[in-house]
C-alpha positions in Angstrom: -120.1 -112.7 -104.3 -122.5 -113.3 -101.2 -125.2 -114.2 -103.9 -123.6 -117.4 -104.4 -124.1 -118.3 -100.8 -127.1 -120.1 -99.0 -129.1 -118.2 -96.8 -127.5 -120.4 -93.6 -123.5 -119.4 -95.1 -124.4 -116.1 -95.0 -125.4 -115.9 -91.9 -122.3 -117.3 -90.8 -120.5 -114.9 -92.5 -122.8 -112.1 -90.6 -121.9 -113.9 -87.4 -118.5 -113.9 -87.8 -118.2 -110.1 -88.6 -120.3 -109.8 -85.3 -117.3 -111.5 -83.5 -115.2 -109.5 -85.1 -116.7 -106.8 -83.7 -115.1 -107.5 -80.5 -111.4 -107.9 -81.4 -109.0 -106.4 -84.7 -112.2 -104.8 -86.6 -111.2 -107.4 -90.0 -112.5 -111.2 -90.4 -110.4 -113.3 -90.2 -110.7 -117.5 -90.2 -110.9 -117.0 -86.5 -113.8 -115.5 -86.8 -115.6 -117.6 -89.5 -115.2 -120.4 -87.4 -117.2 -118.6 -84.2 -119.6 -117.3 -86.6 -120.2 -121.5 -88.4 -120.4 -122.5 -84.3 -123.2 -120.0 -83.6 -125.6 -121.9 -86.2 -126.9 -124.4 -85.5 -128.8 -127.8 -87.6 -126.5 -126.9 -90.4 -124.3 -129.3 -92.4 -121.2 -128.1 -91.0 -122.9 -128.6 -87.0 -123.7 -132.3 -88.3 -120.1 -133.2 -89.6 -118.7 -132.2 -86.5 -121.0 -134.6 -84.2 -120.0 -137.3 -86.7 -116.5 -136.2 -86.3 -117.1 -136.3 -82.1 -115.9 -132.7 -81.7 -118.3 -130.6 -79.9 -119.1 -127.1 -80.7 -118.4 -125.8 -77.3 -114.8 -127.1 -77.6 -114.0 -125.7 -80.8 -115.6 -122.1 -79.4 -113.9 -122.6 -76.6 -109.8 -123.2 -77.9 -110.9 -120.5 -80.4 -112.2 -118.1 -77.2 -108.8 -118.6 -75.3 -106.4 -117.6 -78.5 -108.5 -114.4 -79.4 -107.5 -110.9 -78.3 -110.7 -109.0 -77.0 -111.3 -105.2 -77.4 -115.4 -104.1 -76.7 -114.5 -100.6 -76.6 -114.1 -100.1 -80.3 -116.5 -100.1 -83.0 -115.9 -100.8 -86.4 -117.8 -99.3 -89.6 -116.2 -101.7 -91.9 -115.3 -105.0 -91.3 -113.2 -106.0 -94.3 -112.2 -109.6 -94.8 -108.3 -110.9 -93.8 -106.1 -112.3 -96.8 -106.5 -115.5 -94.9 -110.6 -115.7 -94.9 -110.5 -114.5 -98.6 -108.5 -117.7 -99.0 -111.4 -119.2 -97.2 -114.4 -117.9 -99.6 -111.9 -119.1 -102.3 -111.4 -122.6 -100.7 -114.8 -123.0 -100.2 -116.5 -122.4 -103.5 -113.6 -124.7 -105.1 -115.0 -127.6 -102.3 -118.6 -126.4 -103.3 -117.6 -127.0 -107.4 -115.8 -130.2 -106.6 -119.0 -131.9 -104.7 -121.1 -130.9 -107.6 -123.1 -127.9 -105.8 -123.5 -124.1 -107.0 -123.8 -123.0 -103.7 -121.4 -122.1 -100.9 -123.2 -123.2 -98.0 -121.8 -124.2 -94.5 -120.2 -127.1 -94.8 -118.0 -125.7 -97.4 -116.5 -123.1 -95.1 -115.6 -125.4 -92.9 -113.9 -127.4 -95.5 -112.3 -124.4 -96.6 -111.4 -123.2 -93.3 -109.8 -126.6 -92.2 -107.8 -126.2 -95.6 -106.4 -122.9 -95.1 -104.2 -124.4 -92.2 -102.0 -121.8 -91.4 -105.1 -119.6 -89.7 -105.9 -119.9 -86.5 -108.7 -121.9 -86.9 -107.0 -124.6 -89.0 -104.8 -124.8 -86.3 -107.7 -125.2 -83.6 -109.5 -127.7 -86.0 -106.3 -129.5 -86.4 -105.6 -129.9 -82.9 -109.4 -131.2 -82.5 -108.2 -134.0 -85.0 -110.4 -132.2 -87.7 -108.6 -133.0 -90.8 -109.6 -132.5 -94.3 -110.7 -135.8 -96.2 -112.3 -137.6 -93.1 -114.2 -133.7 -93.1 -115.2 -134.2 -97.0 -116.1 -138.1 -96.3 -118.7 -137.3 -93.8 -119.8 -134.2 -95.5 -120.6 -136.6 -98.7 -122.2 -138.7 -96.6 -124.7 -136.6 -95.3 -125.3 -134.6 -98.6 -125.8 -138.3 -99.9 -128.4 -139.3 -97.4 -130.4 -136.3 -97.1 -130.3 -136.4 -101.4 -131.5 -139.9 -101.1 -134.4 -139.2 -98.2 -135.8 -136.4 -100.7 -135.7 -138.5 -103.8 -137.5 -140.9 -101.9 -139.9 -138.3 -101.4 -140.1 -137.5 -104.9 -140.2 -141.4 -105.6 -143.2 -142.3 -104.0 -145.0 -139.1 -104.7 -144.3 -138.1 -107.6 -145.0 -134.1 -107.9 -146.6 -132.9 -111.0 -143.6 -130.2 -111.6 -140.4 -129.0 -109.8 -140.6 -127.1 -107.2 -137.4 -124.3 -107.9 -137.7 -123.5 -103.9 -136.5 -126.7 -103.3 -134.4 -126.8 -100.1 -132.4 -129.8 -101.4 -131.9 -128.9 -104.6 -128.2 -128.1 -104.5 -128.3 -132.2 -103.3 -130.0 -133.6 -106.4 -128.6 -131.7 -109.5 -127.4 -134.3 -112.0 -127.4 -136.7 -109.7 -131.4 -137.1 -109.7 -131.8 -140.3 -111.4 -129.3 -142.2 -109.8 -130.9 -141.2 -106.4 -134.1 -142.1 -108.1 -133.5 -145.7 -109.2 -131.9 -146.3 -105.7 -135.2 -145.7 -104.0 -136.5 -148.3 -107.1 -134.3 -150.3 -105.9 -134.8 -150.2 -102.7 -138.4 -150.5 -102.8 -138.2 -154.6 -103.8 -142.4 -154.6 -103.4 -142.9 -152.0 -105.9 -143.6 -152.1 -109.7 -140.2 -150.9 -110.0 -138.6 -152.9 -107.6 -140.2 -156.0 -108.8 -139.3 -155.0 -112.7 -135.1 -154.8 -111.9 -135.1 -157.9 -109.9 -136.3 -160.3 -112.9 -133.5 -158.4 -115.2 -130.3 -158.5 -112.4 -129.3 -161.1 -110.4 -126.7 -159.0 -108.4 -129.1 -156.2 -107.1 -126.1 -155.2 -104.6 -123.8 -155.2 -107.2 -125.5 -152.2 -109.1 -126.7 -150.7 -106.0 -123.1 -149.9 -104.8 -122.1 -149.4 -108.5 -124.8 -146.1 -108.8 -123.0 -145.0 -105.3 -119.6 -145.3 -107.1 -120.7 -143.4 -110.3 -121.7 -140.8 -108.0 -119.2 -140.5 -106.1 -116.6 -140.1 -109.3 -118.9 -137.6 -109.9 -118.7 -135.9 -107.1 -114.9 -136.0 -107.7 -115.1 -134.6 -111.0 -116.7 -131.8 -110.0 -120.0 -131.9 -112.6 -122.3 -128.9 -111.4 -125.7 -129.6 -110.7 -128.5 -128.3 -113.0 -132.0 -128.5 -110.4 -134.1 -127.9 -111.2 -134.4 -128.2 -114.8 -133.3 -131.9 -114.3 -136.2 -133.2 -112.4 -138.2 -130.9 -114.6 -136.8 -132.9 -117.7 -137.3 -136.0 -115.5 -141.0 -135.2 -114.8 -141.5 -134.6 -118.9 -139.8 -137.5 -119.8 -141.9 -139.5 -117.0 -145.4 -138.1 -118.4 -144.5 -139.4 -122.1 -143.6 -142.7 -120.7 -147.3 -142.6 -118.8 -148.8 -141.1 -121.9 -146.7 -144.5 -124.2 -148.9 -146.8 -121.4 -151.8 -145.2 -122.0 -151.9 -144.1 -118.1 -153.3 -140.3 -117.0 -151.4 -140.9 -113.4 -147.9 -140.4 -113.1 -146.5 -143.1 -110.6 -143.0 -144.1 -109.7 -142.5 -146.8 -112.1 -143.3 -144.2 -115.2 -140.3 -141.8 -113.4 -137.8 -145.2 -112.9 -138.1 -145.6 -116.4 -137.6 -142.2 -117.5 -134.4 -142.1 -115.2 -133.0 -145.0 -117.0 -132.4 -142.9 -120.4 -131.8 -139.5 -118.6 -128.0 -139.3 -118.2 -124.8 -141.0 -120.2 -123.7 -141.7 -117.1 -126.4 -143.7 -115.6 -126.9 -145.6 -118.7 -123.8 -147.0 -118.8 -123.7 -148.5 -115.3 -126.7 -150.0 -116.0 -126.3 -151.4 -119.3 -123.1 -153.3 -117.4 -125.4 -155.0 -115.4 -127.9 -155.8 -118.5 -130.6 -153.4 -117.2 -131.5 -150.8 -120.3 -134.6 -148.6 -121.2 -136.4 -151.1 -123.3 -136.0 -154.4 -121.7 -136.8 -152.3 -117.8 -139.9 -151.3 -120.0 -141.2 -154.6 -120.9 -140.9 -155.6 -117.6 -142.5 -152.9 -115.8 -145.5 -154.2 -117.8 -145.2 -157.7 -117.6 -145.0 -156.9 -113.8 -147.8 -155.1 -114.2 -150.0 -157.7 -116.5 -148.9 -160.4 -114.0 -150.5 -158.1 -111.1 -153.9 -157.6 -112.8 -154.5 -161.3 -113.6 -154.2 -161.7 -109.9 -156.4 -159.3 -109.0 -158.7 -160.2 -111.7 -161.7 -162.6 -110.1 -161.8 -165.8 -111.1 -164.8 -166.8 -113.4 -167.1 -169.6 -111.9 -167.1 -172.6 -113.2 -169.6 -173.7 -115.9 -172.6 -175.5 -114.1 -172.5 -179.2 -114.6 -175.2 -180.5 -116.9 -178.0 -182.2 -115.7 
């Protein structure tokens, strides 16, 4: 099972049989939650500064509820009903936001689920409740997704890098992150290229979010990194079509353009599709080179 879980769950989970320790000898959601407050920079630590409840407090209602027993010592420290429930809740929160892994924001999802614990009730009374909690943790799994395809977008790495920390954020959802930064980046090749095809460049920026988002709700895995791998390959032939060695970020907007179904049709509503983007990549990029071409001199005048 634990093989599933980021390196940052698991330690959670190695936290909270520490607290566990002290008390009944079993985990219990009690405990989870201790263990997710004792690590820090983790997605679950961000959601609850965006949700304005400090860690301290939530350790601290926890603290006050717990029954404390240092004198024992416990060889086994089997998991309650109620934390299984937790594991459970939390790899179904992991499935429906389109990651394979259980990391730490999903055990906080799945511990504010499982309401009946202790620590539901303690979240509860913090005003932690369950789809505000998923909002924010789509939020941030959408920003940080965006910052790294940025990254990708205006350096474009020769392969995929497997070792990835971000790659549970990318999965399927790499070329929509992809064309954002295109978007985004209105000086650019790219950039340039979509605004002589749409008029409403808003329109299908919040559209992409949308489709992700229903993606998100549908639960579709992601697949990094074999998808920026497939990206990357299908970016090279478009460079190799232009008769370019380089690989730059208008050969992988391209690519992304013809990667996924789902992509496709959100841009096809807004009249953006593979070919026509295509042609005007290049006539962006003919346009450029006759203005950086010098300008002949003029013939001298005949005496």
């Amino acid at each position: 099972m634990w093989q599933r879980f980021t390196e940052r769950a698991r330690k959670a989970v190695f936290y909270a049989q520490e607290e566990a320790q002290k008390g009944e000898g079993y985990v219990s959601t009690e405990h989870l939650l201790l263990g997710l407050c004792r690590e820090h920079d983790t997605v679950a630590s961000k959601v609850f500064l965006r949700l304005n409840v400090s860690i301290e407090r939530v350790r601290a209602e926890v603290e006050k509820q717990l029954p404390r027993n240092t004198k024992k010592h416990f060889e086994d420290m089997p998991l309650a009903p109620r934390a299984k429930r937790v594991i459970d809740l939390a790899y179904h929160e992991a499935r429906e936001l389109g990651n394979e892994y259980i990391r730490t924001e999903h055990l906080l999802l799945g511990l504010v689920r499982e309401h009946d614990g202790l620590a539901g009730r303690v979240l509860a009374k913090l005003g932690v409740e369950i789809e505000r909690t998923r909002q924010e943790v789509r939020w941030l799994h959408n920003e940080s997704a965006q910052r790294k395809a940025e990254e990708i977008w205006s350096n474009p790495p020769p392969r995929a890098q497997s070792s990835d920390p971000y790659a549970f954020l990318l999965g399927s959802r790499l070329c929509e992150h992809i064309l954002l930064a295109a978007i985004a980046s209105e000086d650019t090749v790219a950039g340039k290229a979509i605004r002589l095809l749409v008029e409403d460049v808003a329109g299908l920026q919040g559209a992409i979010w949308q489709s992700m988002r229903a993606q998100s709700r549908r639960g579709i895995a992601p697949i990094y990194p074999e998808e920026l791998e497939r990206l990357l390959e299908a970016a090279h032939e478009e460079a190799e079509a232009m008769g370019e060695e380089k690989l730059t970020p208008y050969h992988l907007a391209i690519a992304a353009t013809r990667r996924n179904r789902q992509i496709m049709d959100v841009l096809a509503q807004f009249g953006l599709r593979e070919k026509n983007f295509r042609a005007a990549v290049i006539a962006v990029l003919e346009h450029e080179q006759e203005k950086q071409a010098p300008s002949e001199p003029p013939d001298p005048s005949p005496e």
